[in-house]
SEBA-891339 format. One record per residue (C-alpha): y, x, z. Coordinates in nm, 3 decimals. Layout:
BEGIN
[r [Y X Z]]
...
REM end
This chain:
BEGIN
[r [6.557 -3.812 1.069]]
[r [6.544 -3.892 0.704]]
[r [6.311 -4.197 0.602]]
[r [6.084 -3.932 0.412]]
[r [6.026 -3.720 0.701]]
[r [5.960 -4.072 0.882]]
[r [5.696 -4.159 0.658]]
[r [5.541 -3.826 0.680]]
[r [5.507 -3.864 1.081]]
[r [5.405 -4.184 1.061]]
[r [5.083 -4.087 0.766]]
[r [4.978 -3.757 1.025]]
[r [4.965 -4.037 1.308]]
[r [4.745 -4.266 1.072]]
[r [4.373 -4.297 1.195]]
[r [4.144 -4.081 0.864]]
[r [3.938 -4.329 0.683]]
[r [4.074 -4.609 0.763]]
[r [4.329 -4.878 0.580]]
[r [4.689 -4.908 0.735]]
[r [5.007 -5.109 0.636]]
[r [5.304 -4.915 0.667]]
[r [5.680 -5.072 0.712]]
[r [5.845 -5.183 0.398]]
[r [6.062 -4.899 0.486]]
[r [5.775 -4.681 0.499]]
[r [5.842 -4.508 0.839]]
[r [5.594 -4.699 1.079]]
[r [5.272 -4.839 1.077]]
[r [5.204 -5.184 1.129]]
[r [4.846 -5.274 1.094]]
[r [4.524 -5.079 1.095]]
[r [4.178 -5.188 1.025]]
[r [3.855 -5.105 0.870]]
[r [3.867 -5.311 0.575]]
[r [4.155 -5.443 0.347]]
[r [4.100 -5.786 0.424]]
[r [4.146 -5.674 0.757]]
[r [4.459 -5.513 0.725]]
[r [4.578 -5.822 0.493]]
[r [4.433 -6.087 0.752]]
[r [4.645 -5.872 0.999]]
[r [4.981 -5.888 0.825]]
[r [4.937 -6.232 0.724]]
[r [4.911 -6.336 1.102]]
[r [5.240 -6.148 1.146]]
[r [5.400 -6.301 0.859]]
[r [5.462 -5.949 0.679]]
[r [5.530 -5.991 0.315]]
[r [5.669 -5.684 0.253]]
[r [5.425 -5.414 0.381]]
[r [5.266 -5.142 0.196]]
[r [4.879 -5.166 0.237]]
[r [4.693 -4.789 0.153]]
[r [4.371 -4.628 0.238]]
[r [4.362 -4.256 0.461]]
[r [4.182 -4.008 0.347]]
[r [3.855 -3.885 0.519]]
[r [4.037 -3.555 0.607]]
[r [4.383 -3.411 0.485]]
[r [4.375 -3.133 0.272]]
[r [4.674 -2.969 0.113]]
[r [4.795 -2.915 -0.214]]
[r [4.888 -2.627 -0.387]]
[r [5.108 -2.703 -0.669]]
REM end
């Protein structure tokens, strides 16, 4: 499966309103919490430099472009 359809799985699998830290690859995710610190306090304990921190929406909605 291509890394973009990886990340895709991995963001519908994401918790809504919450933060996460996805792979530096992008295709899993590592740490969830309610806060950034959290997240950050999270990643720090695993010794993850490299992680992408971001914030879920409250729902998903598409787009129509």
């Amino acid at each position: 499966m291509p890394a973009t359809d990886l990340r895709v799985d991995a963001l519908r699998k994401a918790p809504l309103d919450s933060w996460i830290a996805l792979s530096d690859d992008e295709t899993r995710i590592v740490a969830v919490g309610k806060s950034y610190s959290e997240v950050a306090s999270e990643l720090d304990r695993l010794g993850d430099e490299h992680s992408v921190i971001l914030k879920t929406p409250t729902a998903w909605i598409p787009l129509a472009i």
